[in-house]
matplotlib code that plots the C-alpha trace (Angstrom):
import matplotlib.pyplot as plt

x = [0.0, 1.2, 2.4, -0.1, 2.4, 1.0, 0.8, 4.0, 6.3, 4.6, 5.9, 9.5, 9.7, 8.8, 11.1, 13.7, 12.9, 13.2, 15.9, 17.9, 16.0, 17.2, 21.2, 20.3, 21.5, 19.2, 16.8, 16.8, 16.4, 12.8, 15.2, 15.9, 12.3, 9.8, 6.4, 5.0, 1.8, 0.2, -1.7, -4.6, -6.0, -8.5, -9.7, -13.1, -13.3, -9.9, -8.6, -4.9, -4.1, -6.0, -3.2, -0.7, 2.1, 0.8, 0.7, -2.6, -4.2, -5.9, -3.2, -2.5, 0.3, -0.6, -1.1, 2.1, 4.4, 3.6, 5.3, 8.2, 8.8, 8.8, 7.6, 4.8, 3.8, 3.4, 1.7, -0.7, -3.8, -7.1, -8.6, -12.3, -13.0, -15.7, -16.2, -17.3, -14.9, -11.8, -12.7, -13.0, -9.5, -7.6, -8.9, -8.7, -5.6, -7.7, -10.0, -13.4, -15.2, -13.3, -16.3, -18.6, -21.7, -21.8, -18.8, -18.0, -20.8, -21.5, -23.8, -26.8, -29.3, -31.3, -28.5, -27.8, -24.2, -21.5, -18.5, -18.5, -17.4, -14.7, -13.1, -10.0, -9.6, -6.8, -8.3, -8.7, -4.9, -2.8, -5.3, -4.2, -0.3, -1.5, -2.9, -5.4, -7.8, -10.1, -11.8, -12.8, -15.3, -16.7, -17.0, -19.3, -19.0, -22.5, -24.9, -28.4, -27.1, -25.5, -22.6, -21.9, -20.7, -16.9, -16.5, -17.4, -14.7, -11.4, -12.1, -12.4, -14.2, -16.0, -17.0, -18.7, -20.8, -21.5, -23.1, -22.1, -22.6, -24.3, -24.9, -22.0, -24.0, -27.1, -25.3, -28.6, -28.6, -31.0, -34.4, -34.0, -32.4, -28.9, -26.6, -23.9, -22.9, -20.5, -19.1, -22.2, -24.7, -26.5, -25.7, -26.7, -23.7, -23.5, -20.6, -18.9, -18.5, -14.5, -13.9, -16.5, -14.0, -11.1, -12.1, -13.2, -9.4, -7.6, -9.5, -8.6, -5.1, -4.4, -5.0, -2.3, 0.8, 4.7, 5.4, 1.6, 0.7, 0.9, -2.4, -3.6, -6.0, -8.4, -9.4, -11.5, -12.8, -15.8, -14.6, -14.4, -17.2, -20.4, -23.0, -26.6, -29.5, -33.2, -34.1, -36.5, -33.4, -30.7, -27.7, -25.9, -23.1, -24.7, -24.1, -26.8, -25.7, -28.8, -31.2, -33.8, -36.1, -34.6, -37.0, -39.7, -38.3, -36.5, -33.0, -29.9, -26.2, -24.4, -21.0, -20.8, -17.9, -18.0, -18.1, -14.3, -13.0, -15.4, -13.9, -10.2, -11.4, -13.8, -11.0, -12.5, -15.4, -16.8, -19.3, -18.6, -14.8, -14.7, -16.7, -15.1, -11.6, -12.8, -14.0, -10.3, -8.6, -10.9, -9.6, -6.4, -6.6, -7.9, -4.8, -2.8, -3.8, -3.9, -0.2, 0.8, -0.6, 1.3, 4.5, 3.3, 2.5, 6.4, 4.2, 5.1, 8.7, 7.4, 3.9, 3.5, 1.6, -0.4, -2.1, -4.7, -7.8, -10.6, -10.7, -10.5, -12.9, -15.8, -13.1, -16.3, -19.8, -21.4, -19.7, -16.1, -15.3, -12.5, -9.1, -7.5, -4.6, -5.2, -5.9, -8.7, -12.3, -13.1, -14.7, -16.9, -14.6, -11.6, -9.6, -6.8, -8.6, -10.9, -8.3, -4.8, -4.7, -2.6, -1.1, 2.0, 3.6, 5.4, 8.0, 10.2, 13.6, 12.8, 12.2, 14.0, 12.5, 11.4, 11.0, 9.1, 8.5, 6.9, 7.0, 3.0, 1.5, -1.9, -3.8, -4.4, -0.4, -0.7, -2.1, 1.1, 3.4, 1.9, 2.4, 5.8, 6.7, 4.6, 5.2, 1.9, 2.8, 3.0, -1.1, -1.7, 0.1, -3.8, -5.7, -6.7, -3.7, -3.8, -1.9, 2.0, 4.6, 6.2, 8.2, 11.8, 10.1, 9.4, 12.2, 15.2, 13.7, 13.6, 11.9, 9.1, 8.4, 6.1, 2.4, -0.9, -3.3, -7.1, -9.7, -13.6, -16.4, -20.2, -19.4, -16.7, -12.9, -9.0, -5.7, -2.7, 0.7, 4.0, 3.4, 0.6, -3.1, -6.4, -9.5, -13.0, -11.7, -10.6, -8.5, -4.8, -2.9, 0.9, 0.9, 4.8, 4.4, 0.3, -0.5, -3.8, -4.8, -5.3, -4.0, -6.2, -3.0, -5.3, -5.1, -1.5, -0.9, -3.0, -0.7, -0.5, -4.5, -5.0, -2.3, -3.6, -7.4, -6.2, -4.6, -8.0, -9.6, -7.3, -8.2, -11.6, -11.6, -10.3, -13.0, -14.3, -12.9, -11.8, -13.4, -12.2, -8.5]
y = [0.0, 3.3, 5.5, 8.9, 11.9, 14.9, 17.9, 19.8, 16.8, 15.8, 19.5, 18.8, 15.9, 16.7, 19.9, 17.6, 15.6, 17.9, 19.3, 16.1, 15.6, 19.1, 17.8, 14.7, 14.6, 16.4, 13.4, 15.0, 17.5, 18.0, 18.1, 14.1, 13.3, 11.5, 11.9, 9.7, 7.8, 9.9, 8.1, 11.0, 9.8, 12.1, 10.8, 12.1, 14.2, 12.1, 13.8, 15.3, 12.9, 10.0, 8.5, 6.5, 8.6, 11.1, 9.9, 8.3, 5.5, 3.6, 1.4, 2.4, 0.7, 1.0, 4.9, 5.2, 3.8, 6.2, 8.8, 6.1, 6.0, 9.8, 12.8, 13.4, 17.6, 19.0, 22.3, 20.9, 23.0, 22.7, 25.9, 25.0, 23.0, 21.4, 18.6, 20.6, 23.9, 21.9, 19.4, 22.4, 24.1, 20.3, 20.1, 24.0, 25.2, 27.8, 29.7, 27.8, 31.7, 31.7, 29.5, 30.6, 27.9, 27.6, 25.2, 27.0, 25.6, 22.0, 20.0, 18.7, 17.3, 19.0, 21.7, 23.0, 23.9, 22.5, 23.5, 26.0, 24.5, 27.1, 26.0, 23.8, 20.6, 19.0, 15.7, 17.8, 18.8, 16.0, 14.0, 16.6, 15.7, 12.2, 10.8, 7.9, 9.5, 7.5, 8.9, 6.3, 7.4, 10.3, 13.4, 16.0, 18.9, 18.8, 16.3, 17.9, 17.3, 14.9, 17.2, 18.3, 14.8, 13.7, 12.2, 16.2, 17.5, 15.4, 12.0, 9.2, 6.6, 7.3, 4.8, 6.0, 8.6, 12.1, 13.4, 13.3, 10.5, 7.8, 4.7, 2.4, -0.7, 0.6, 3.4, 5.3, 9.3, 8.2, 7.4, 9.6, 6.5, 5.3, 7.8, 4.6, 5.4, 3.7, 6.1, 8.7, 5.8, 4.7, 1.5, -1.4, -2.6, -4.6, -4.1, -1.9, 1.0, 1.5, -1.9, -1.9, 1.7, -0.4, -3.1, -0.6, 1.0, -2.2, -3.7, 0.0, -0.6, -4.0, -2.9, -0.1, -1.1, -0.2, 1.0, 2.3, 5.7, 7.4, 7.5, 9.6, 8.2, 10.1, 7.6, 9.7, 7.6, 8.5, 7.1, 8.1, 10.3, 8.9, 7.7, 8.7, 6.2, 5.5, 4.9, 2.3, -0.2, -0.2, -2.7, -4.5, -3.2, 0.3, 2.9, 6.1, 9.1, 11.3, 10.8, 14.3, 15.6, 16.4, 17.4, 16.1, 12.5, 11.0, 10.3, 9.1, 9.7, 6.8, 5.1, 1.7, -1.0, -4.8, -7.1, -8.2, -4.3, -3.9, -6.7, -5.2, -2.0, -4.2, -2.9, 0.7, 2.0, 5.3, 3.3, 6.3, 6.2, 2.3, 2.4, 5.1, 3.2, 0.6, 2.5, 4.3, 0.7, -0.5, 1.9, 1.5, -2.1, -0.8, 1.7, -1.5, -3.6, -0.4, -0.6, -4.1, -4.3, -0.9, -3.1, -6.2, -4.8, -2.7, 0.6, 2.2, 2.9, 5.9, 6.7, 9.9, 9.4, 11.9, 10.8, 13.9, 14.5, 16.6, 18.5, 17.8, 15.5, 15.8, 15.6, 17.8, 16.9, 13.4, 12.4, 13.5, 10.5, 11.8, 13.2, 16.1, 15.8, 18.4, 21.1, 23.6, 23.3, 20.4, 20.4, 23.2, 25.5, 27.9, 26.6, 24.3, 21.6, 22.0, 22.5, 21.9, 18.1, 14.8, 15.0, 12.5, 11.8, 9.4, 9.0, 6.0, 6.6, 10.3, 11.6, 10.6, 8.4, 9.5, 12.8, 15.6, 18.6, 21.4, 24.1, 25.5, 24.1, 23.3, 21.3, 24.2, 24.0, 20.5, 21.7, 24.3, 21.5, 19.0, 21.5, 21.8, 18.2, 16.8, 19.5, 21.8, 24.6, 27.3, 26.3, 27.6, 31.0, 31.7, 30.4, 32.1, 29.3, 30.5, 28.0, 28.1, 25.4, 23.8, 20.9, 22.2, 21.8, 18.2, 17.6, 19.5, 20.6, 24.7, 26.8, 28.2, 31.7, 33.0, 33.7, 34.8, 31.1, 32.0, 29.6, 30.2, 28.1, 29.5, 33.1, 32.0, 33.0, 33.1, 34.0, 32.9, 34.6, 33.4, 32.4, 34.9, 33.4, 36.0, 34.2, 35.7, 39.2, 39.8, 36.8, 36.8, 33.6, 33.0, 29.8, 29.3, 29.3, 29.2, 26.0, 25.2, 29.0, 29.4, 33.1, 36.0, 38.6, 40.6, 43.5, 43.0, 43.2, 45.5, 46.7, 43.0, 41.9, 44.7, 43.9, 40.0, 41.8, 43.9, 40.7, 38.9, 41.9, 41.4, 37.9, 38.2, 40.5, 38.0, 37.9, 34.1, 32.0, 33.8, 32.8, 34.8, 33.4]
z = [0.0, -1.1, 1.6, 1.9, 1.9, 3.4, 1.1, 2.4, 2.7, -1.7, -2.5, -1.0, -3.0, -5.7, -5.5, -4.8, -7.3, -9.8, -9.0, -9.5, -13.0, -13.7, -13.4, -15.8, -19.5, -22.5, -24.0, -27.2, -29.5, -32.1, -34.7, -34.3, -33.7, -36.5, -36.1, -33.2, -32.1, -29.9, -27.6, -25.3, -22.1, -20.7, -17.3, -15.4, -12.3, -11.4, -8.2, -8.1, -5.0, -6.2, -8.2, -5.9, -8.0, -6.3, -2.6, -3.1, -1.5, -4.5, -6.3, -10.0, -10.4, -14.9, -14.5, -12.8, -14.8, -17.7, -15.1, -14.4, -17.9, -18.5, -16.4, -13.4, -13.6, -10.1, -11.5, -14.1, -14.5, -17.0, -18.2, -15.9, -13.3, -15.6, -18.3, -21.4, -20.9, -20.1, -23.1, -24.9, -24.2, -25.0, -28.4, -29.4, -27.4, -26.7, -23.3, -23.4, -23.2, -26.9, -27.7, -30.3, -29.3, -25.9, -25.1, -21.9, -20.3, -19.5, -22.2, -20.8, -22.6, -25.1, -25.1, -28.7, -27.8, -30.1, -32.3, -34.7, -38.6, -38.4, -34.9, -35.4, -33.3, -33.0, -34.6, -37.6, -37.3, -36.6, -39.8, -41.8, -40.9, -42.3, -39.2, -38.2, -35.8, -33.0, -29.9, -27.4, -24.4, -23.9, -26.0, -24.2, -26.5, -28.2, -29.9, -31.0, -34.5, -36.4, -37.7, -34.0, -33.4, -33.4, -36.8, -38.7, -36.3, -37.0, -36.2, -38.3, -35.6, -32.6, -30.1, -26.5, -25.3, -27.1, -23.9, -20.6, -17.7, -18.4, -16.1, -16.4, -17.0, -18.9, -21.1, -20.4, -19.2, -16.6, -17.7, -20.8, -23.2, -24.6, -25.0, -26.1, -30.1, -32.2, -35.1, -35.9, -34.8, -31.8, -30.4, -28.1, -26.5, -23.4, -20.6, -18.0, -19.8, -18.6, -20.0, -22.9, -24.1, -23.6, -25.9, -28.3, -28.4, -27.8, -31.4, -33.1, -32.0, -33.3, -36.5, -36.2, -37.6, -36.5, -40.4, -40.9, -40.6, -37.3, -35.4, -32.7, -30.4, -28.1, -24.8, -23.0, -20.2, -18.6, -15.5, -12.4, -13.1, -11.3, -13.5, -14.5, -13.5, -13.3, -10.0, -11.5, -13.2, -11.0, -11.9, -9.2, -7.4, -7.5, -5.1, -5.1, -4.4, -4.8, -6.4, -7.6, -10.4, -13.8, -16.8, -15.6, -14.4, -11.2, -11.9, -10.0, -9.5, -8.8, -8.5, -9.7, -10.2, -10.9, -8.0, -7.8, -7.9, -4.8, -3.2, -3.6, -1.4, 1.1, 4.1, 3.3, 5.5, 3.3, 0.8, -1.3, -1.4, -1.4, -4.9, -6.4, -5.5, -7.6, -10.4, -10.2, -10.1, -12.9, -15.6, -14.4, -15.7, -19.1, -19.1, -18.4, -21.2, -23.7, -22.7, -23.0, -26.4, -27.5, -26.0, -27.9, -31.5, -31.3, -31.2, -27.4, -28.4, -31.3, -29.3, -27.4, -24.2, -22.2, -19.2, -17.9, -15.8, -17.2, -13.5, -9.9, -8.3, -5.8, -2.4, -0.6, -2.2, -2.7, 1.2, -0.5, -2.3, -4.2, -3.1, -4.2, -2.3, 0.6, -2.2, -0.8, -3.5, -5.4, -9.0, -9.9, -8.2, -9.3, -6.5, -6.7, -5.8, -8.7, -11.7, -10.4, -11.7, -12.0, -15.6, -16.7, -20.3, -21.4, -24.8, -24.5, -25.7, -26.4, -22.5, -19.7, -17.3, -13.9, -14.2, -12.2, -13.2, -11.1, -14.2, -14.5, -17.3, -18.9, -21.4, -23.6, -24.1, -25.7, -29.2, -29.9, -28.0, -30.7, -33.5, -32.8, -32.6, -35.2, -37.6, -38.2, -36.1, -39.1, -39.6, -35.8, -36.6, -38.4, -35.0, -31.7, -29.6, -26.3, -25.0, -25.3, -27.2, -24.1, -26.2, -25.3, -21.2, -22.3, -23.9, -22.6, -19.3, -20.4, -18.5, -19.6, -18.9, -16.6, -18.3, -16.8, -16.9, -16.7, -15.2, -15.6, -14.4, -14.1, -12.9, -10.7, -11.9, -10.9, -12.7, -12.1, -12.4, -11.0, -7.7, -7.3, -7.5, -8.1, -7.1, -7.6, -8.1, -4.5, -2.7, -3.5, -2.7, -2.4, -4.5, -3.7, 0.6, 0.7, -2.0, -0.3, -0.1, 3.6, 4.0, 1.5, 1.0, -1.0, 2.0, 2.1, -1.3, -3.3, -6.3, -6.6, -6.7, -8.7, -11.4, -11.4, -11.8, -15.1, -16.8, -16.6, -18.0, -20.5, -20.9, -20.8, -23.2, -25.7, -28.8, -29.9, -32.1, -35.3, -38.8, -41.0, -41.0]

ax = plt.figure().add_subplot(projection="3d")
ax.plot(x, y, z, "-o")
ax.set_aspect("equal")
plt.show()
């Protein structure tokens, strides 16, 4: 069993950690790199101190060697402490409020938000560099229309969800019907949704070949997320969490895991935390046998790994099942807790193993990061990229300069700057000394709060995406 750091002694090792990496010969320069594999695991309302890289209690012993094999970020950060927004940020590089349908707000049923035709994904990007394209799991940026589904927006298969959470067994939103599709169609499918996603990636990727073309798969779990049920068809090994009115019809929110993960966490007493343990070991399983078979077909050497979580988990509401590692808020909120989260890559032979890195970085960095290694970074000099090319971080451990990160989520905001934190307008935090924001300086340090205050102006200003490029 992992042992569980307290959050001071995790930030001096990691500092120490990092400070050895930083000693450590260069892995390598882009100029020697061919285009790899690039291999996207988006994880759901995953908590930063739920990994056992991370000081956690649940084993994920698969999840963790991605960081063995390459580098665990300290100071990872999504762009909203939400599924849409931050879903939104990955795929654009760019602020969800950037959106020009509605994307920086959750999609719930019935919800006409979407892309517009004109907003580039990344999917549409790394095809264009001669890519195969697959997302796995959930896609949650809009599906009142057939061309707001994945397959018009850079992806050439789709298997999963195009809405939100769905009950793991049932793949229903509740009482409202399957939300389960495969490509553009609705499907009947029977399994655990973590392992029916697995199986769907696992059959992609043995048809991927070492001398093929490159492909770049999206496996956006839906896990740990809980699910949506009808009160009136509940599987087994269901655990309600509450259960309310929605449009009209009684619905649930549940967390659910097969029988043999529930036995591995029968020693814990929170009901809540016990299940969501085993939804948390469950897809670490998947990510284990997505591995082996990258090992097994010759393909993890040339395949870029990411390993992210959408946003922090629910360490408060629903009985606080997950952990976000002593971090004050949880998701739905601008504080740490909500969108500082666990984020790991891993590029055998190309980045050094074991690896920490407490640089501040984001997902909206990976689209310029990715245009920089794979070769389509003069095509985002004509796109609204908010986000920064951090490859020579990766790669040679640079520093990246200092940059004001925004996060928005339903009326609630922060910045970030340095060391310096801005939350709703009027706390200032010491991020460096004060990580779980305990001590408002905002009294102490006007010239400060009001310099973080004029940089989100600045920010918010920012007009939506741009199509006339």
């Amino acid at each position: 069993m992992p042992v569980k750091l307290s959050r001071r002694d995790f930030c001096r090792l990691t500092g120490a950690a990092a400070g050895y990496a930083a000693l450590q010969p260069l892995a390598c320069t882009k100029k020697s790199l061919s285009p790899p594999n690039i291999l996207l695991i988006y994880a759901d309302d995953l908590g930063y101190g739920d990994l056992s890289c991370y000081g956690g209690d649940i084993p994920t012993p698969h999840i963790d060697s991605i960081a063995e094999s390459g580098i665990r970020f300290s100071q990872f950060y999504v762009s909203s402490p939400a599924c849409t927004p931050s879903r939104y940020s990955l795929l654009t590089g760019c602020y969800p409020h950037r959106s020009r349908h509605g994307l920086d707000k959750v999609y719930m049923p019935g919800d006409d938000i979407h892309f517009d035709v004109c907003e580039t994904t990344l999917a549409e990007l790394v095809k264009e560099r001669g890519y195969r394209t697959a997302l796995f799991g959930k896609w949650h940026l809009g599906k009142a229309k057939e061309s707001y589904l994945p397959l018009y927006h850079g992806f050439d298969h789709f298997c999963g969800m195009p809405g939100g959470c769905v009950d793991y067994y049932r793949h229903t939103y509740g009482p409202q019907g399957r939300d389960w599709y495969v490509d553009n169609q609705p499907a009947e499918e029977t399994g655990y949704a973590t392992e029916l996603i697995a199986d769907h990636a696992l059959d992609y990727l043995r048809q991927q070949k070492p001398e093929g073309d490159p492909f770049f798969v999206y496996l956006a779990f839906n896990a740990p997320h809980y699910g949506k049920s009808s009160p009136d068809d509940l599987p087994p090994n269901t655990l309600s969490l509450i259960e309310y009115d929605y449009q009209g019809q009684r619905v649930m929110n549940t967390l659910q895991a097969p029988v043999e993960y529930l036995e591995r966490f029968a020693y814990i007493s929170s009901p809540a935390r016990r299940y969501y343990s085993a939804m948390v070991a469950s897809m670490d399983d998947q990510v284990g046998r997505v591995l082996r078979l990258l090992d097994e077909r010759g393909l993890r050497d040339n395949t870029l790994i990411w390993f992210i979580s959408d946003n922090g988990g629910y360490s408060i509401s629903y009985d606080g099942h997950a952990d976000n590692g002593g971090f004050r808020g949880e998701k739905a909120t601008v504080y740490e807790g909500g969108i500082r989260i666990p984020a790991l890559v891993s590029w055998k032979g190309r980045l050094q193993p074991e690896q920490v890195n407490d640089q501040v970085l984001c997902t909206w960095d990976l689209m310029p990061t990715l245009g920089s290694l794979i070769g389509f970074q003069n095509q985002l000099q004509q796109l609204p990229i908010d986000g920064r090319d951090v490859s020579d971080a990766l790669l040679n451990r640079a520093t990246v300069a200092d940059r004001p990160l925004f996060f928005s989520w339903d009326n609630k905001n922060a910045l970030r700057y340095g060391k310096w934190k801005l939350v709703h307008e009027t706390e200032l935090y010491d991020l460096e000394n004060d990580p779980e924001e305990t001590v408002d300086l905002a009294k102490r340090f006007p010239a400060k709060a009001a310099e973080l205050l004029e940089m989100q102006k600045t920010i918010l200003a920012y007009p939506p995406y741009r199509c006339d490029a």
